[in-house]
N, C-alpha and C positions, 0 to 999 in steps of 0.2 A: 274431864279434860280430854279434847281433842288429840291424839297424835300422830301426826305424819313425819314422812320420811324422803328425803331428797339431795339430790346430790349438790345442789347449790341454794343454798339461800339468802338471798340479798334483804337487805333493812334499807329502805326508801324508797321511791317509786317517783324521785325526780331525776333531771336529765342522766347522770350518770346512773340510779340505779336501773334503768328503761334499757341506755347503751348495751349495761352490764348482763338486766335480763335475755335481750335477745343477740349476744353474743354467744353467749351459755348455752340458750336452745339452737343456735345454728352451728353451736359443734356437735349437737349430739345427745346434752347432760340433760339431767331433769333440771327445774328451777323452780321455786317460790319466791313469790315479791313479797314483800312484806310491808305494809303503809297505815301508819296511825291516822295522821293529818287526812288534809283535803288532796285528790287527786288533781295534776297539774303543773305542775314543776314552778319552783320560784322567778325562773324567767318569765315564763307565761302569766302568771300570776300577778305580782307585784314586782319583776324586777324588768329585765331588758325589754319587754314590748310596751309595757303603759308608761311606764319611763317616758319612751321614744314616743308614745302618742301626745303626752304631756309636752314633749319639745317640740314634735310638729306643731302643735299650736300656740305655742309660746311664740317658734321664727314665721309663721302667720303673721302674728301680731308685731313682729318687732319689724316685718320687710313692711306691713302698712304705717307703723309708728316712724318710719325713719323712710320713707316714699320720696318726701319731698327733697331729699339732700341728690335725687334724680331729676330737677325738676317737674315730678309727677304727685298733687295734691289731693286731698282726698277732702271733700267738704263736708264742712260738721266738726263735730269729737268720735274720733275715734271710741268704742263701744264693746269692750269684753264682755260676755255673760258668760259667765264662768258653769251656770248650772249645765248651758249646750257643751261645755268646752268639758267638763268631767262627764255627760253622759255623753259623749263621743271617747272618750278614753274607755268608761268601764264597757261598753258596747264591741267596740273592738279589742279588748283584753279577753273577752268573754269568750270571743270569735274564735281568739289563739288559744285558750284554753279547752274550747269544743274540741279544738284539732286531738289535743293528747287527750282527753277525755275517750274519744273515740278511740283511741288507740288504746288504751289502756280497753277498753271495752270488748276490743278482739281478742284480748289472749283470754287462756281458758279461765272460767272459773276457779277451776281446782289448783291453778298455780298463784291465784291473787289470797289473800290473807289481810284482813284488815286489822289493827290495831299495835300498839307497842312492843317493839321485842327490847328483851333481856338477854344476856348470856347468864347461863348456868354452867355449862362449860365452852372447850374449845368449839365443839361442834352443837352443842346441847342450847335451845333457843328456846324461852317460854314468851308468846305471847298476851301480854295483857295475865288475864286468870281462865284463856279459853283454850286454849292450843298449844301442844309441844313440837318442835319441828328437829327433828334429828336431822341431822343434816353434813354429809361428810367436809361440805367448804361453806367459809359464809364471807358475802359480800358486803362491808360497813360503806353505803352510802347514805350518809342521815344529816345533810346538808351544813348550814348551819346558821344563827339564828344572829340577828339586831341588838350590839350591846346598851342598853340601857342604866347608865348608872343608878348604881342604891340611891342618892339624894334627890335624884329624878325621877322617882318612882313615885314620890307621895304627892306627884302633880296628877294624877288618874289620866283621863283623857286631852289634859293638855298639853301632854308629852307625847310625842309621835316616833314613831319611826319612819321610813318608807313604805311599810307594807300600809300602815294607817291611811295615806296619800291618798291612795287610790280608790277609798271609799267615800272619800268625801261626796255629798249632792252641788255643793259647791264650793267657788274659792274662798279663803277668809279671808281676813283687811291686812294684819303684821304678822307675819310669821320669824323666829331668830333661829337659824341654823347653824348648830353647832358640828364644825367640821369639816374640812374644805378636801375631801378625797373626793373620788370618783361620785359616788353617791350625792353628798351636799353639791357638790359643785353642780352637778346637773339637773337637780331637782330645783335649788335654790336660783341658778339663773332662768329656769324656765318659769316658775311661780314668779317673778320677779318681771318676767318679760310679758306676762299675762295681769299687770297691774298688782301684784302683794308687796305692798311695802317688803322686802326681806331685810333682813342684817345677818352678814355668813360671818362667822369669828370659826379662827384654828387654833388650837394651842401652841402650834409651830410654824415653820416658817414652810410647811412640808404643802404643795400646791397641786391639788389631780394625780398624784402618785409620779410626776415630776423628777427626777433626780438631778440631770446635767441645769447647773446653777443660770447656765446664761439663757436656757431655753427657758425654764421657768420664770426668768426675770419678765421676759418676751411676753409671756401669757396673765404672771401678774397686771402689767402694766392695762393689756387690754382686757382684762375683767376689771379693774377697777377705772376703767374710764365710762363703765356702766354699770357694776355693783360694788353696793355699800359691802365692800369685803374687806376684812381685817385678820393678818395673819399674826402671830405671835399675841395674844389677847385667849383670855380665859373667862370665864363665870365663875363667879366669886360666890355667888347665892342667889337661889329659886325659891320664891311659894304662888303658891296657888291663891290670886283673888278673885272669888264670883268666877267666872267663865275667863278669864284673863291668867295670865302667869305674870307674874312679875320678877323681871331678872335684874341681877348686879353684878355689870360683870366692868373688865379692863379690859383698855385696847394700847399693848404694846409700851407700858409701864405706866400711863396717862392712868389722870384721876379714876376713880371707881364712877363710872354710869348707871342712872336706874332706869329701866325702862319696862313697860308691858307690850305683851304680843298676845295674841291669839293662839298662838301654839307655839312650844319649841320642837322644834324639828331634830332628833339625835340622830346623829349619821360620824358616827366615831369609830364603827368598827364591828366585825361580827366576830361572832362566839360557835366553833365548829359544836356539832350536837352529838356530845360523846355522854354525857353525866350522866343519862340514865339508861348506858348500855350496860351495866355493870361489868364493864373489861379487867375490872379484878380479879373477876372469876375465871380469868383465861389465864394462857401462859404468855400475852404479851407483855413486855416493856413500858411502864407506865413513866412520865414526868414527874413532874411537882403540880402541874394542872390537867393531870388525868388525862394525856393526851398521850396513844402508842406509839410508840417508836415502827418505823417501818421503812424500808426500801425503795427510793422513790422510783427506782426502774420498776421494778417489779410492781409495787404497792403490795406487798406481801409485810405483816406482822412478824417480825423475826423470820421462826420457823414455823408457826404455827401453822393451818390453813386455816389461814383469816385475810383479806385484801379490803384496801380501803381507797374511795374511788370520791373523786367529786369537790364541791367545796370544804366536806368533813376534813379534809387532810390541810384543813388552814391555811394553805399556799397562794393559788391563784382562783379566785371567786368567779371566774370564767365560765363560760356555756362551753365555748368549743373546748376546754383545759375538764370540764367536766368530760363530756364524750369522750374526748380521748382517753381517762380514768376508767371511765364506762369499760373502754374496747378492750384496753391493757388487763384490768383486773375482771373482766368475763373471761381471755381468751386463759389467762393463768389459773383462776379458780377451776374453767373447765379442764384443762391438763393437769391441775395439781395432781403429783408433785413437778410433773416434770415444766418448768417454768422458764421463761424469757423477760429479757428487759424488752421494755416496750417501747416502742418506735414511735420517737416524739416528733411534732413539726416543730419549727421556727416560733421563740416566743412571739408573741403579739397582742398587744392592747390598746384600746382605744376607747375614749371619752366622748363622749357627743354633745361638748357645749359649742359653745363658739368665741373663742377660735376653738376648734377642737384637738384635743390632746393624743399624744400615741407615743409608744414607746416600741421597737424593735429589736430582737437580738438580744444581743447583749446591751443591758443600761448602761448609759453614765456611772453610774456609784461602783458598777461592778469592772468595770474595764481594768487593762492591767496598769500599773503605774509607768512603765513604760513602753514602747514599740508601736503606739497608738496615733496616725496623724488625724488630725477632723478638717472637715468639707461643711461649711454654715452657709445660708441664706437667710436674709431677710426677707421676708416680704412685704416689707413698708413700699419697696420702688418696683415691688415683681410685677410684670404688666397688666395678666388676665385679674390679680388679686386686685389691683388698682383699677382695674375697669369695673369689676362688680362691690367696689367699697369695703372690700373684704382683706385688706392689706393691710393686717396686724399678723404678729408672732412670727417666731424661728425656725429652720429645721437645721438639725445639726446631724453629721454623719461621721461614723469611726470606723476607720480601717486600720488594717493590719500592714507596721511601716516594713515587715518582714516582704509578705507576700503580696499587698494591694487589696488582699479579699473585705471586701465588706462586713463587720462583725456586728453592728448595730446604729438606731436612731434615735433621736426623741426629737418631738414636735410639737408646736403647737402652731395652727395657720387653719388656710382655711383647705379644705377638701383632704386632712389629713386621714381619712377616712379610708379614703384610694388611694395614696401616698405610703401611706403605711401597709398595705396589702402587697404593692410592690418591692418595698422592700424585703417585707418579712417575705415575699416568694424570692426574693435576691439573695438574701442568708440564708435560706434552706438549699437554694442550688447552688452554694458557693462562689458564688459570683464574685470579681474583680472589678475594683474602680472602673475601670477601662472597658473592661468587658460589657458592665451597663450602660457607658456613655457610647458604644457601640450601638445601642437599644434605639427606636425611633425614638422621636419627641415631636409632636403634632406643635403648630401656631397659630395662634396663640392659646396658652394650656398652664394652668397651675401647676401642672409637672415641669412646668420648664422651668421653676422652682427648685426643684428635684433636680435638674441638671446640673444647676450654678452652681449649688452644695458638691455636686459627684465632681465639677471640674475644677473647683475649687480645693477639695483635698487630692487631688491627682497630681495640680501644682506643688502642694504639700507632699504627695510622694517623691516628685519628680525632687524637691529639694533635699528632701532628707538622703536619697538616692547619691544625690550629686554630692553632697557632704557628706557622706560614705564612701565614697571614689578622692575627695581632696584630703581624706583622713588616710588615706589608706596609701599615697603617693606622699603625701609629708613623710607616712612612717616611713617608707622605702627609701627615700632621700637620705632620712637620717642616718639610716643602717650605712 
């Protein structure tokens, strides 16, 4: 049994445990990375870049499928080959993946370790049956993985996940995707825009991670004016026939359907990669599903010196919400003990269908019940959205009826991409209604979307304002 000795040792060698490593070494500390899997991080791999390669070619396909409503034709049938269209995905995934490969290539030897770790104690790390690593702080980045239900396991390969996608040599003819979050939504309309029969079913009414009801209604509408999507509908029963699955499922309390696909697609949710760290054997805080208790400033385990960084911490399955975990729980493992909350930016997410989805700030679900005015736009009549055919979905805007400050958005439209950047940099500077409609606004611009919204609740301020001054002269009166 190998044993070394270190002041930091981190378990993953995806975005955040990379962060994690070279924050560590640029304070000063030793490090070891520690990685089972394949080098590369799940972005690079199978999540945000072949993704986005797969939708690059998907709105290829859908700006030449819908050319003529420009009066511009294209003669013949239109003509997907799916095998160019997946070796131009896995070609450029590979590309992304060369980049951290290399990186990962420059740090030393002796600080990489391949295979599984365990905790034996607080500090005490065995990997695999080759290596012990003593290690005064250790960093839990161990991502986390595609749930696949038990009844859907005994389809073998024609139950997929996302990561599966990506390997395909080609596309297939029906695929049914279950689950309408960020994942199914984007996978499911891009396959769908590149000729796959798809069928999306949700168990809920719950759409792209969505909360505020009228913006969602917004983006419902314009996904089902071009995918077979059904929310609130379940699968009722799977088996496996020949090379086929055959599902029966319900849509929305309607009779039970049977249908075959080529694959089902599960995109219902991921599972952080804790079970086989054995955190029993620490002194953290377990759940009922084996999941530590920890600090979300810090990402510190109690008291332990244990930090946990990345998608493992089950919250936001984000690249930059990973980094940030990264920088947080490097800069505290390398000080431990002496420890800080970590200096978060502005939330931010965003979806890359189309219309595309984004949430800022603070959500809808989360707002407070009262002191909240909102600023909405359509873009059915917004101009630039209407000159490029792209004039579907809402954006909606929540400010504070106290002070006018900006707290948060949700959207769905088109160029919410850039939309959402501005704002999420609006709510990290504080910014006021007024303050941003201060801001240029170029003509004609999809941001001038973005204005209608800001001056549309600034009316809303202005009223609640003003009925605040008539509440307040009645009561004087009265006296």
């Amino acid at each position: 049994m190998k044993k070394l000795k270190t002041d930091v040792a981190i378990i993953g060698a995806g975005t955040a445990g990379m962060l994690a490593y070279r924050t560590v070494k640029a304070a000063g500390a030793s490090a070891v990375l520690i990685e089972g899997g394949p080098y590369g991080t799940t972005c690079a791999r199978v999540g945000c870049m072949p993704s986005k390669l797969l939708i690059a070619a998907a709105e290829a396909a859908h700006s030449a499928a819908s050319a003529s409503a420009f009066g511009v034709h294209i003669d013949g049938t239109l003509r997907i080959d799916g095998t160019q269209v997946m070796d131009r995905v896995k070609r450029e995934r590979d590309r992304f993946v060369g980049f951290v490969l290399d990186s990962v290539d420059n740090m030393p030897d002796c600080d990489k370790v391949r295979g599984y770790a365990r905790f034996i104690s607080d500090t005490l790390l065995r990997v695999d049956d080759h290596t012990e690593i003593q290690a005064s702080r250790v960093i839990i980045a161990t991502g986390s993985t595609p749930v696949v239900p038990e009844p859907y396991r005994a389809l073998g390969d024609r139950v997929i996940v996302n990561d599966d996608v990506f390997a395909w040599d080609d596309l297939p003819r029906r695929v049914m995707v279950a689950g309408a979050g960020v994942i199914g939504m984007e996978i499911g309309q891009a396959l769908a825009r590149l000729g796959v029969e798809v069928r999306l079913i949700n168990r809920s009414d719950s759409l792209g991670g969505l909360t505020d009801p009228i913006v969602r209604a917004s983006a419902l509408a314009a996904f089902q004016s071009e995918l077979d999507l059904h929310l609130n509908s379940r699968i009722l029963d799977v088996q496996r026939i020949g090379d086929e699955v055959e599902i029966r499922y319900q849509v929305d309390g309607q009779d039970a359907v049977t249908e075959r696909f080529d694959y089902l697609l599960v995109a219902t949710g991921r599972r952080p990669n804790v079970d086989a760290l054995d955190l029993h054997n620490t002194s953290a805080i377990l759940d009922d599903k084996g999941m530590p208790q920890y600090d979300a400033q810090t990402l510190q385990l109690g008291s332990a010196p244990i930090f946990i960084a990345g998608d493992v911490d089950g919250v936001l399955p984000l690249l930059h919400e990973a980094s940030d975990d990264g920088r947080i729980a490097g800069q505290n493992a390398a000080a431990y003990p002496h420890i800080v909350p970590g200096k978060r930016r502005a939330p931010l997410a965003i979806v890359f269908t189309d219309p595309q989805l984004a949430a800022v700030g603070i959500r809808f679900k989360d707002l407070p019940p009262q002191g909240v005015v909102f600023g909405e736009v359509d873009f059915a009549d917004q101009g630039r959205s209407r000159v490029m055919l792209k004039n579907y979905g809402k954006l909606r805007v929540y400010a504070s009826q106290e002070n006018g400050r900006l707290l948060g958005a949700e959207i769905a439209g088109p160029a919410a991409e850039h939309i959402a950047h501005l704002l999420a940099w609006a709510v990290q500077q504080e910014m006021t209604i007024n303050a941003m409609l201060d801001m240029p606004f170029y003509h004609p611009v999809i941001e001038e979307g973005l204005r209608t919204a800001l001056r549309h609740a600034a009316q809303e301020l202005l009223k609640s304002k003003l009925e605040y001054v008539r509440v307040e002269e009645q009561c004087v009166n009265n006296a």
